[in-house]
MISE-123635 format. One record per residue: residue number from 1; x, y, z of N, C-alpha, C in turn. Coordinates in pm, whole numbers, padded with zeros to 5 digits, always signed. Example, Ala and Ser with C-alpha at 12.3 -4.5 7.8 and 13.67 -1.06 7.14 Angstrom:
residues 2
+-----+--------+--------+--------+--------+--------+--------+--------+--------+--------+
:   k :    n_u :    n_v :    n_w :   ca_u :   ca_v :   ca_w :    c_u :    c_v :    c_w :
+-----+--------+--------+--------+--------+--------+--------+--------+--------+--------+
:   1 : +01319 : -00569 : +00780 : +01230 : -00450 : +00780 : +01320 : -00330 : +00780 :
:   2 : +01285 : -00225 : +00708 : +01367 : -00106 : +00714 : +01290 : +00003 : +00787 :
+-----+--------+--------+--------+--------+--------+--------+--------+--------+--------+
END
This chain:
residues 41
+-----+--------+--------+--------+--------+--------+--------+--------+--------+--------+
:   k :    n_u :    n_v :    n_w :   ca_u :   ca_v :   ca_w :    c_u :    c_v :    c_w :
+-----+--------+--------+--------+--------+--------+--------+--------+--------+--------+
:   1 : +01091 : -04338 : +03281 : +01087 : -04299 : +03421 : +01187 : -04185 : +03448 :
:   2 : +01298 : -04177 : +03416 : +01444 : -04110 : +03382 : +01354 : -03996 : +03334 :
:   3 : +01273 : -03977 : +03253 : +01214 : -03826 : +03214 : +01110 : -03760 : +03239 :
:   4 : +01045 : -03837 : +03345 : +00940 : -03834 : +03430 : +00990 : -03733 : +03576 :
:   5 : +01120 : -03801 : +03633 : +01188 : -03747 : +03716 : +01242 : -03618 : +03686 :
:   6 : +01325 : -03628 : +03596 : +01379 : -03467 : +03522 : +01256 : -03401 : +03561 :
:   7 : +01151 : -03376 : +03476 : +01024 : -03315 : +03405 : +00958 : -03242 : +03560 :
:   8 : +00987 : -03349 : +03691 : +00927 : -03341 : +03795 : +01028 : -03234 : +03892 :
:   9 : +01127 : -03261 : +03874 : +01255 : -03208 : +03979 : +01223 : -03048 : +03872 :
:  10 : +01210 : -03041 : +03726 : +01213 : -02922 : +03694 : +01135 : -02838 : +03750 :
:  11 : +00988 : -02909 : +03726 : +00860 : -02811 : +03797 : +00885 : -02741 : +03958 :
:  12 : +00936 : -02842 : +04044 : +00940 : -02827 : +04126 : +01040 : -02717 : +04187 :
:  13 : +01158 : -02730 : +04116 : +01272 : -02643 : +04136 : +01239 : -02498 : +04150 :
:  14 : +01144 : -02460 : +04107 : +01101 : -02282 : +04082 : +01165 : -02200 : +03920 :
:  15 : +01227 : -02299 : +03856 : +01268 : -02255 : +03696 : +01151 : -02191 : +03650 :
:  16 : +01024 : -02294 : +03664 : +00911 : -02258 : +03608 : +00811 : -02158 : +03711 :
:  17 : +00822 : -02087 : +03709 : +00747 : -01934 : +03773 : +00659 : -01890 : +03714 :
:  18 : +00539 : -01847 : +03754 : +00417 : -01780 : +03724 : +00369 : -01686 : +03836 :
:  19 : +00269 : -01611 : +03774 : +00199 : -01492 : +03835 : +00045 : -01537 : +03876 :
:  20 : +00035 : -01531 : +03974 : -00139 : -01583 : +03992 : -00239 : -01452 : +03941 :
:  21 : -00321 : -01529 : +03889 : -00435 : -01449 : +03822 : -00502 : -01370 : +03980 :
:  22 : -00547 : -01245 : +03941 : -00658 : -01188 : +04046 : -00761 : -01075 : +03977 :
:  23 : -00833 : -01047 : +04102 : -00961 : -00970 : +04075 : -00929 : -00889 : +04152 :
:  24 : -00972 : -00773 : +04183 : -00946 : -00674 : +04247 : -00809 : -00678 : +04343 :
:  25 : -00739 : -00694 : +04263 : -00598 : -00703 : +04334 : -00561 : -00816 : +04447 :
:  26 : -00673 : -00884 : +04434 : -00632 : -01057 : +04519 : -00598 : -01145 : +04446 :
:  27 : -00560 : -01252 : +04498 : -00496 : -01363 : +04392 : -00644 : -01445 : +04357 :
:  28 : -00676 : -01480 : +04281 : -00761 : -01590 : +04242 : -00712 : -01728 : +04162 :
:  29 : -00772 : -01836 : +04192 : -00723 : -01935 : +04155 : -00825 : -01928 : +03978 :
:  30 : -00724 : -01950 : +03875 : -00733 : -01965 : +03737 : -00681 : -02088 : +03654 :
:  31 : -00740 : -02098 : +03520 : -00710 : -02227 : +03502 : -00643 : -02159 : +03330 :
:  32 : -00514 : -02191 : +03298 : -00470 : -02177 : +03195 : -00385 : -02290 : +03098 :
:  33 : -00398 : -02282 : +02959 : -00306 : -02396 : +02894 : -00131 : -02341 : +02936 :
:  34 : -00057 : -02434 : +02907 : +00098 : -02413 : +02907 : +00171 : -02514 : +02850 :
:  35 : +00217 : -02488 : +02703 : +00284 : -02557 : +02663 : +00389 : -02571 : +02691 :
:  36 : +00455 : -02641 : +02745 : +00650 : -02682 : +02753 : +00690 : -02772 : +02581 :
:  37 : +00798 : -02702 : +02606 : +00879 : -02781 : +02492 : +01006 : -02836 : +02530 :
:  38 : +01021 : -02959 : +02527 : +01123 : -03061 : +02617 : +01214 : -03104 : +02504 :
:  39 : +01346 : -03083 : +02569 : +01479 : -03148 : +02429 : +01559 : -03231 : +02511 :
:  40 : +01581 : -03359 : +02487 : +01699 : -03459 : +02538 : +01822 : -03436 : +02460 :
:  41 : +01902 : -03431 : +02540 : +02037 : -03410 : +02451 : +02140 : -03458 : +02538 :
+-----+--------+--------+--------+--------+--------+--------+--------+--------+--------+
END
């Protein structure tokens, strides 16, 4: 649960940033893979 929360507070925070896909210079909604790679320490 403890890394569920992390994992969640991260996404949310804005660390993780992206660019929205578009078509003629509008945003369109797109569907892409994204791997994360997670380390406990």
């Amino acid at each position: 649960r403890g890394l569920d929360n992390a994992v969640r507070s991260q996404l949310m925070s804005g660390s993780c940033k992206n660019k929205p896909g578009t078509v003629d210079g509008k945003p369109q909604q797109t569907w892409t893979k994204v791997q994360y790679v997670w380390k406990l320490e």
